[in-house]
C-alpha positions as CSV (number, residue, x, y, z in Angstrom):
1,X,6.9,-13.6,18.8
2,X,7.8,-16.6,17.0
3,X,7.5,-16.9,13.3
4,X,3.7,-18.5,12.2
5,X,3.2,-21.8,9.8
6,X,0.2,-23.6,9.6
7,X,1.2,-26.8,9.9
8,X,-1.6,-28.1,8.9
9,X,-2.3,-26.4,6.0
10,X,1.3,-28.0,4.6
11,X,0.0,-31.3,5.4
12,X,-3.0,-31.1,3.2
13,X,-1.2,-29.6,0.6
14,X,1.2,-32.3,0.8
15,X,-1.7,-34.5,0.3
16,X,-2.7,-33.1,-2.8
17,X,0.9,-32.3,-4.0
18,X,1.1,-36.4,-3.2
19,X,-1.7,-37.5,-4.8
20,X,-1.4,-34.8,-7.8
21,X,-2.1,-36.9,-11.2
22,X,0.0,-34.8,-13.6
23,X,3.9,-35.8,-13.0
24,X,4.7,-32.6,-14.0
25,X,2.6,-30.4,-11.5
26,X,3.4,-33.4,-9.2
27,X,7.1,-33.1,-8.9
28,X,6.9,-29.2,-8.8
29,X,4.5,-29.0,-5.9
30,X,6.5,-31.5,-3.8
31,X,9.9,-29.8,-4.3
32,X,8.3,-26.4,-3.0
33,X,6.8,-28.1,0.0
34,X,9.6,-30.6,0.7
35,X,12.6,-28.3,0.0
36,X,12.2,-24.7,-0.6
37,X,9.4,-24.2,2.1
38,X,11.0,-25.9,4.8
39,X,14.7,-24.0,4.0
40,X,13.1,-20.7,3.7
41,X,10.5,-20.7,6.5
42,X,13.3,-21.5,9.4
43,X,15.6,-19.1,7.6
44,X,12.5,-16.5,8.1
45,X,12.0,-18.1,11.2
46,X,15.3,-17.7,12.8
47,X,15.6,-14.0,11.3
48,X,12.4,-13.3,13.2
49,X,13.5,-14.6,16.3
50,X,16.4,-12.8,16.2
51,X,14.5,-9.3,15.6
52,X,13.5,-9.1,18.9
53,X,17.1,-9.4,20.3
54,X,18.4,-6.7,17.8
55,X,15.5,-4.4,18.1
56,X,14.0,-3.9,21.4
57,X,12.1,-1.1,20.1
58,X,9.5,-2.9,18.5
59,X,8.0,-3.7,21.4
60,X,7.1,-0.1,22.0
61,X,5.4,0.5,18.2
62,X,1.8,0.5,18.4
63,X,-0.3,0.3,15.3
64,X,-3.2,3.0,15.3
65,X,-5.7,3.6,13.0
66,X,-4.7,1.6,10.0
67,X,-6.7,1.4,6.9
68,X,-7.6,-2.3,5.2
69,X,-8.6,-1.5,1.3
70,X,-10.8,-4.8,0.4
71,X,-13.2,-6.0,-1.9
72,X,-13.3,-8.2,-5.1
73,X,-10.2,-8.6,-7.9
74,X,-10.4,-5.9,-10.4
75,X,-12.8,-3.2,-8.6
76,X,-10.3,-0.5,-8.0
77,X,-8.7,-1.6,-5.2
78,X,-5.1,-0.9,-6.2
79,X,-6.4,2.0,-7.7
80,X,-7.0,3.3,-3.7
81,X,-4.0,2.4,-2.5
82,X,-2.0,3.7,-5.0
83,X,-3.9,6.8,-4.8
84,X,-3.8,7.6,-1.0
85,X,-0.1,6.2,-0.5
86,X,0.3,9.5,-2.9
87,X,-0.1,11.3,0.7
88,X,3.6,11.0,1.6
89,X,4.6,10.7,5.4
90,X,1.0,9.5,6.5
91,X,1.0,6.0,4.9
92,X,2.7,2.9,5.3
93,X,2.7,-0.7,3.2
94,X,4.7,-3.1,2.3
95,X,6.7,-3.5,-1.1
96,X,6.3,-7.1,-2.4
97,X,10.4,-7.9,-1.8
98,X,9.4,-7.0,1.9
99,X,6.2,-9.6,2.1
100,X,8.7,-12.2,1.0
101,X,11.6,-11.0,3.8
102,X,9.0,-10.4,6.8
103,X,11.6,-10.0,9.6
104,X,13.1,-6.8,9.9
105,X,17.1,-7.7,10.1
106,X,15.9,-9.1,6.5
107,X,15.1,-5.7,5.6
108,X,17.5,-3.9,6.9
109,X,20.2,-6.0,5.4
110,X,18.3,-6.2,2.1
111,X,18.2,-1.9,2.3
112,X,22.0,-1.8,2.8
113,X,22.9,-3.9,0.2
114,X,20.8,-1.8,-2.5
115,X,22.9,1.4,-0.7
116,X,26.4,-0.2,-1.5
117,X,24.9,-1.5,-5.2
118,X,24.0,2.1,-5.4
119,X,26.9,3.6,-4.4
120,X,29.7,1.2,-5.0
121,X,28.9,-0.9,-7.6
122,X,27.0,1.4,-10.1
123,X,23.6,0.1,-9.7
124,X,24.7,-3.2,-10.8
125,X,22.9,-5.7,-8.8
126,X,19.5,-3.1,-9.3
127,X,19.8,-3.6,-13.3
128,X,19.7,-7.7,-13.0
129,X,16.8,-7.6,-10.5
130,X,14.9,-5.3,-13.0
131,X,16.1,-7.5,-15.9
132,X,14.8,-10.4,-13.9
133,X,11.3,-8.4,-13.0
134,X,11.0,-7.6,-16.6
135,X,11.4,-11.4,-17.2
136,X,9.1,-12.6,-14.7
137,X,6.1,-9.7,-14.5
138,X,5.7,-8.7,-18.2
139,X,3.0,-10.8,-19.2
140,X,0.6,-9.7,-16.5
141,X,1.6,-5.7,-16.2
142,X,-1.1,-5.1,-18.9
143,X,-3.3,-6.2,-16.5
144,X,-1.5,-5.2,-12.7
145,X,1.3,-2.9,-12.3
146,X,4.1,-5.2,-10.3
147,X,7.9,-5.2,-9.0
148,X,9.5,-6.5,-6.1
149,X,9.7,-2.3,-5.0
150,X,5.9,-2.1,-5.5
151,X,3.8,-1.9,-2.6
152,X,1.9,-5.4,-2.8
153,X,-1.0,-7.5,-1.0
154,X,-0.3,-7.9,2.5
155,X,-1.4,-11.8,2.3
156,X,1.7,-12.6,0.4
157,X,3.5,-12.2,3.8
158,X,2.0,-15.6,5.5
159,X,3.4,-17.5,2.0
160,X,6.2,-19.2,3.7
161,X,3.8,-20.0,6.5
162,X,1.8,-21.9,4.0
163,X,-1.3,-19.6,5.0
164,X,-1.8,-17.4,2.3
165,X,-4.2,-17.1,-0.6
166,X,-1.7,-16.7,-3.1
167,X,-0.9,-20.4,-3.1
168,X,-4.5,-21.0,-5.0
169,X,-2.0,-19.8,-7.9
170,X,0.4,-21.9,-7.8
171,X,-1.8,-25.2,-6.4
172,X,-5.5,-24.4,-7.5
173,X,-7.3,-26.2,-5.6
174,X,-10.4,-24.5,-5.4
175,X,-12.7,-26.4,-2.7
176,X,-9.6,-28.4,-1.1
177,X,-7.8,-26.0,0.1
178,X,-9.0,-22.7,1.3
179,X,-7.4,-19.5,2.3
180,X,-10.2,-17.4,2.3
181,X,-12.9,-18.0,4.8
182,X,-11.1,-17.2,7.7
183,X,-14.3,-15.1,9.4
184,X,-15.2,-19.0,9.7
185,X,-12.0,-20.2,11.5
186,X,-12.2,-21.3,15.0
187,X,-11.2,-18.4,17.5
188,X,-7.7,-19.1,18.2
189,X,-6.9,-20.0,14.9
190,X,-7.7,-16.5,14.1
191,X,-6.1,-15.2,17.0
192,X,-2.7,-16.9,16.2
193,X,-2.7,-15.9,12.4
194,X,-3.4,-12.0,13.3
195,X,-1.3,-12.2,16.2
196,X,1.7,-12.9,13.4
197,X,0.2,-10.3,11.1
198,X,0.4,-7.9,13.8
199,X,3.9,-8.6,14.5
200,X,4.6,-8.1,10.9
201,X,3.3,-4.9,10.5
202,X,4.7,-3.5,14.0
203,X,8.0,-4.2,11.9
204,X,7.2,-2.4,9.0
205,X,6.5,0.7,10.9
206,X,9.7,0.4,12.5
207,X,11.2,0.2,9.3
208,X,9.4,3.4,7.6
209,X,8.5,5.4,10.4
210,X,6.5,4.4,13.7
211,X,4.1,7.6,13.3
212,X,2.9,6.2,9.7
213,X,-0.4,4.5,9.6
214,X,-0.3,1.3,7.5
215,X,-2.3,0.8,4.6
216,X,-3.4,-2.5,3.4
217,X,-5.3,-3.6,0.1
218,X,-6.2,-7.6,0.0
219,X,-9.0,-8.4,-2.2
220,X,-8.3,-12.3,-0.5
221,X,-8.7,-10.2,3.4
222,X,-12.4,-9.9,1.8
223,X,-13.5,-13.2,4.0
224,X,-11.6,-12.0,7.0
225,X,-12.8,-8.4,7.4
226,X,-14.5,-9.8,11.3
227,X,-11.1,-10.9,12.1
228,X,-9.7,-7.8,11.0
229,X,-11.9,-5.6,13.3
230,X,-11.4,-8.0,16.3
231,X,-7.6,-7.7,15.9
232,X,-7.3,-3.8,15.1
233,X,-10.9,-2.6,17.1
234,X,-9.4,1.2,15.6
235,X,-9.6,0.0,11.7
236,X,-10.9,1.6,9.3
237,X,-12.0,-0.5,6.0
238,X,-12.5,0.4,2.7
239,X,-14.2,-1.4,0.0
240,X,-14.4,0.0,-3.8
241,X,-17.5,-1.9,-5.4
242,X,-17.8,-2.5,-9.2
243,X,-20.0,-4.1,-11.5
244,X,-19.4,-7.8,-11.2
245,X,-19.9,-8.7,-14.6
246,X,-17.1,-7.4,-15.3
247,X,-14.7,-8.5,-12.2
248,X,-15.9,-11.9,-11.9
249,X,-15.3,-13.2,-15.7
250,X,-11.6,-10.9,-15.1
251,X,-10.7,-13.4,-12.3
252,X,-11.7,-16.8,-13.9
253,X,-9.9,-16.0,-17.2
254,X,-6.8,-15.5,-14.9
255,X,-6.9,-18.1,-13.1
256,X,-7.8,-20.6,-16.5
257,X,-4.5,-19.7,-17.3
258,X,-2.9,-21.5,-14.5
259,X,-5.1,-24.5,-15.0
260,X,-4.0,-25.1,-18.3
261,X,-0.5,-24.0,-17.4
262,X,-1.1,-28.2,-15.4
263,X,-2.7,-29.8,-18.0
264,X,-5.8,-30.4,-15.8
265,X,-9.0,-31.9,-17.7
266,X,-11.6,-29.4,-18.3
267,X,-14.1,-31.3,-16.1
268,X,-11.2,-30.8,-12.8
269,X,-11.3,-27.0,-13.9
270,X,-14.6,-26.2,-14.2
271,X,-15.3,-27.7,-10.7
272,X,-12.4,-25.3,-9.6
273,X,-14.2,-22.3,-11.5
274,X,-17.3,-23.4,-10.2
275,X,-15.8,-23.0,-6.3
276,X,-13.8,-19.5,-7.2
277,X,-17.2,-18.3,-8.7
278,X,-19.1,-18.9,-5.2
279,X,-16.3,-17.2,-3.5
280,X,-16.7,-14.3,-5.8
281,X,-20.2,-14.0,-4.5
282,X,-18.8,-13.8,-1.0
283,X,-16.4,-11.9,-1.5
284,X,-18.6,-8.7,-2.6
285,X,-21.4,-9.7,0.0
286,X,-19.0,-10.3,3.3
287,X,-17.5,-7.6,3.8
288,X,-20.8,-5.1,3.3
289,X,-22.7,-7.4,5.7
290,X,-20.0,-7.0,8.2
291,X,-19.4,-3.8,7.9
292,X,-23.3,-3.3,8.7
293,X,-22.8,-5.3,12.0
294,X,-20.3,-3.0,13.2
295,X,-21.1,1.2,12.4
296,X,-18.9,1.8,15.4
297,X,-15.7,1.4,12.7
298,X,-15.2,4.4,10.4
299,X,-15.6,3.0,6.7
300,X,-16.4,3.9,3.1
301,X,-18.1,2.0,0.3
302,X,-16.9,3.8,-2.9
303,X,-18.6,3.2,-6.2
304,X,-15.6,2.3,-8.9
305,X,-17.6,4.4,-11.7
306,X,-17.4,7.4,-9.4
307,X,-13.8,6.8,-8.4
308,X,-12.4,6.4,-11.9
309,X,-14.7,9.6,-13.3
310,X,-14.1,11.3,-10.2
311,X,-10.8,10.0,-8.3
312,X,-10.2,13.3,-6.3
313,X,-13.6,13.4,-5.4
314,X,-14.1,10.6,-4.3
315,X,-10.5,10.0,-1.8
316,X,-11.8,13.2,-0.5
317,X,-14.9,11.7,0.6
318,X,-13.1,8.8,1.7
319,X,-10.8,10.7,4.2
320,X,-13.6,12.3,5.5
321,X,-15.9,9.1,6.1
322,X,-12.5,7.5,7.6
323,X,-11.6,10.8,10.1
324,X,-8.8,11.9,8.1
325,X,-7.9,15.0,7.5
326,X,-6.6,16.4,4.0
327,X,-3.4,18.6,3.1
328,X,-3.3,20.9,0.7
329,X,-0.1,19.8,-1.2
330,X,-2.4,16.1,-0.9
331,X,-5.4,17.6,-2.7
332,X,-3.2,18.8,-5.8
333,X,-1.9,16.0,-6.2
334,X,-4.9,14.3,-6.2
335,X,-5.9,16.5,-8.8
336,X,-2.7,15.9,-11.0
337,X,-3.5,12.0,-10.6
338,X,-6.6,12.3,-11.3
339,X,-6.4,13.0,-15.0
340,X,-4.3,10.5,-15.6
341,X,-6.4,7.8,-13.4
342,X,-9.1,8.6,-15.8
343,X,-7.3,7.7,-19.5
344,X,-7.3,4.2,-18.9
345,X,-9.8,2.1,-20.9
346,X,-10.1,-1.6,-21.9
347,X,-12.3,-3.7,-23.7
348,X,-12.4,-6.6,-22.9
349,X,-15.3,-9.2,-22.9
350,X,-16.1,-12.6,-21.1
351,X,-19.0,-15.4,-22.0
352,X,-19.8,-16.8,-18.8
353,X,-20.7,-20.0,-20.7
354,X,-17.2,-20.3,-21.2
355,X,-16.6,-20.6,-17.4
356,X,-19.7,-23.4,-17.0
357,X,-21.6,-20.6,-15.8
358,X,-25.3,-19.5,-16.8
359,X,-25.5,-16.4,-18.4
360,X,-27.5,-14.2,-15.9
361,X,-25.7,-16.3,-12.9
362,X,-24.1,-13.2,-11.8
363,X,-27.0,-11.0,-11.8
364,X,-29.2,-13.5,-10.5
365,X,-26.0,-14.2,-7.0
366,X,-25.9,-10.4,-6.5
367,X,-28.9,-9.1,-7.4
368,X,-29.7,-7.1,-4.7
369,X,-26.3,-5.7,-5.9
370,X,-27.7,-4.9,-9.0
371,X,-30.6,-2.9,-7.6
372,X,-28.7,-0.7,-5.5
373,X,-26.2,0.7,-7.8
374,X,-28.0,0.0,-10.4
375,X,-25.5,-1.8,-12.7
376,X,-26.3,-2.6,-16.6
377,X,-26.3,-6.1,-17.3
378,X,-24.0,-6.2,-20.6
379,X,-20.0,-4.9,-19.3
380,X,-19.5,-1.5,-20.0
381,X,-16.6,-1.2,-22.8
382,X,-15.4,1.8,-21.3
383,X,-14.8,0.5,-17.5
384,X,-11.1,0.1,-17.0
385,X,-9.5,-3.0,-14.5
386,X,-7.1,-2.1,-11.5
């Protein structure tokens, strides 16, 4: 398997990066794409060639049964993943140092090195990469727990093949470029982009254990949940639903950030808003109309209220729509991270005007949404983000 980039893709970003009207932004976007894409991606590229030459036992790992945690920013989905990769020796995922090193020579090297620091050198090379973490991740903990040792969304993995969604945060193009919709792809577009994520994961499990199952949460793998049944016909998906009030406004305050980060007018980012808002919509409507189309593939809809009031609960339930059985030393834990799952609280608030949206736009999008679980229109003070 040879190591994925969507060539086109980096030509229309190059475009924009090209055509880009702030020198700033301008110069910035064309030194990733011109220099540090091209050197790291056939660095990645060799290393992943090379994997199957060093290790000719990944063509014997199969991946059964893994488990694909989706559904909008903010509604609990790291919540689930952190909570169920609390069932050690069953689960599998990548930390975000791994998504950025996909071959598995990278990793192994990568895991020596941190044994020698470790044993050799005191730990010294681990204190300048938490330094650096600290550096780099503080402003945004508050809102998501994250360290190149975390586990991490799988899409981050297809970065350096210029086919992941977290690009839209560093070029936020809303409506040019688009990550998302891949349900809408042609066929073998599809085919080759899973085909790669496949390969990906067949290394992880190398890496952590081939009898593991892997567990994914991608709020972006919301438009591709088709293409994720199609590639893994065993999946089993898992979508944590919250009211969108509060999710949606969450997700164009953070990405305002990086708009004014550029210096874009306000009419360039409220057409961007305006495109991310639509998606939104999609995002919590796709993957529950799939998921209708196909009741062959076990899956659970989990209502975020009921998983933050009642987080043991509710995994329970989840294990048991998804064919999985429980331990008991799993179920205390549960319990144990239960209480603390529940102390978080937030309050914060969003005027959709703010956004160039109408007030009840949300309600009016999702409304049938609205009626089923019953959601208040105002954002409940005491709901907490994850």
């Amino acid at each position: 398997m040879i190591f994925h980039f969507d060539f086109a893709q980096w030509r229309r970003m190059l475009r924009l990066a090209w055509n880009e009207p702030t020198p700033m932004a301008r110069r910035y976007f064309l030194f990733i794409l011109c220099v540090s894409v091209p050197v790291v991606s056939t660095f990645h590229a060799i290393c992943f060639f090379l994997d199957a030459l060093l290790f000719p036992g990944l063509r014997e790992v199969e991946i059964k049964n893994p488990v694909f945690v989706v559904g909008h920013a903010r509604s609990g989905t790291t919540l689930v993943h952190r909570l169920m990769s609390k069932d050690e020796g069953r689960f599998s995922s990548f930390d975000l140092y791994e998504l950025y090193f996909p071959s598995l020579l990278q990793k192994k090297v990568i895991r020596a090195a941190a044994r020698f620091d470790a044993r050799f050198l005191g730990s010294a090379i681990e204190k300048r990469v938490r330094a650096w973490e600290d550096k780099h991740y503080a402003a945004t903990r508050d809102m998501h727990k994250m360290g190149l040792t975390e586990p991490e969304e799988d899409d981050i993995i297809f970065y350096y093949s210029c086919a992941s969604g977290f690009w839209m945060t560093k070029m936020p193009y809303m409506g040019q470029l688009d990550f998302y919709h891949i349900d809408e792809r042609p066929a073998v577009e599809r085919r080759r982009l899973m085909d790669f994520y496949k390969e990906c994961v067949k290394r992880q499990l190398y890496l952590n254990g081939t009898d593991r199952i892997h567990l994914s949460k991608n709020p972006v793998f919301s438009g591709r949940v088709e293409t994720l049944i199609e590639a893994f016909p065993d999946a089993r998906i898992v979508v944590p639903i919250r009211n969108p009030n509060s999710t949606i406004p969450s997700l164009l305050s953070l990405m305002s950030l990086g708009y004014r980060a550029l210096d874009w007018e306000p009419e360039r980012v409220q057409r961007s808003l305006r495109f991310l808002a639509d998606q939104s919509y999609h995002t919590y409507l796709h993957p529950l109309e799939v998921l209708e189309r196909h009741p062959e593939t076990p899956q659970s809809v989990i209502d975020y209220r009921t998983l933050t009031s009642q987080p043991q609960q509710t995994i329970e339930r989840v294990y048991e729509q998804l064919g999985f059985d429980m331990s008991p030393e799993y179920r205390e834990v549960l319990m144990q991270e239960g209480k603390r799952a529940r102390k978080h609280e937030t309050s914060h608030s969003y005027s959709l005007e703010k956004f160039g949206l109408e007030a009840d736009e949300i309600e009016r999008e999702l409304s049938v949404l609205f009626d089923r679980y019953q959601w208040p229109s105002a954002v409940e003070s005491n709901e907490s983000p994850a």
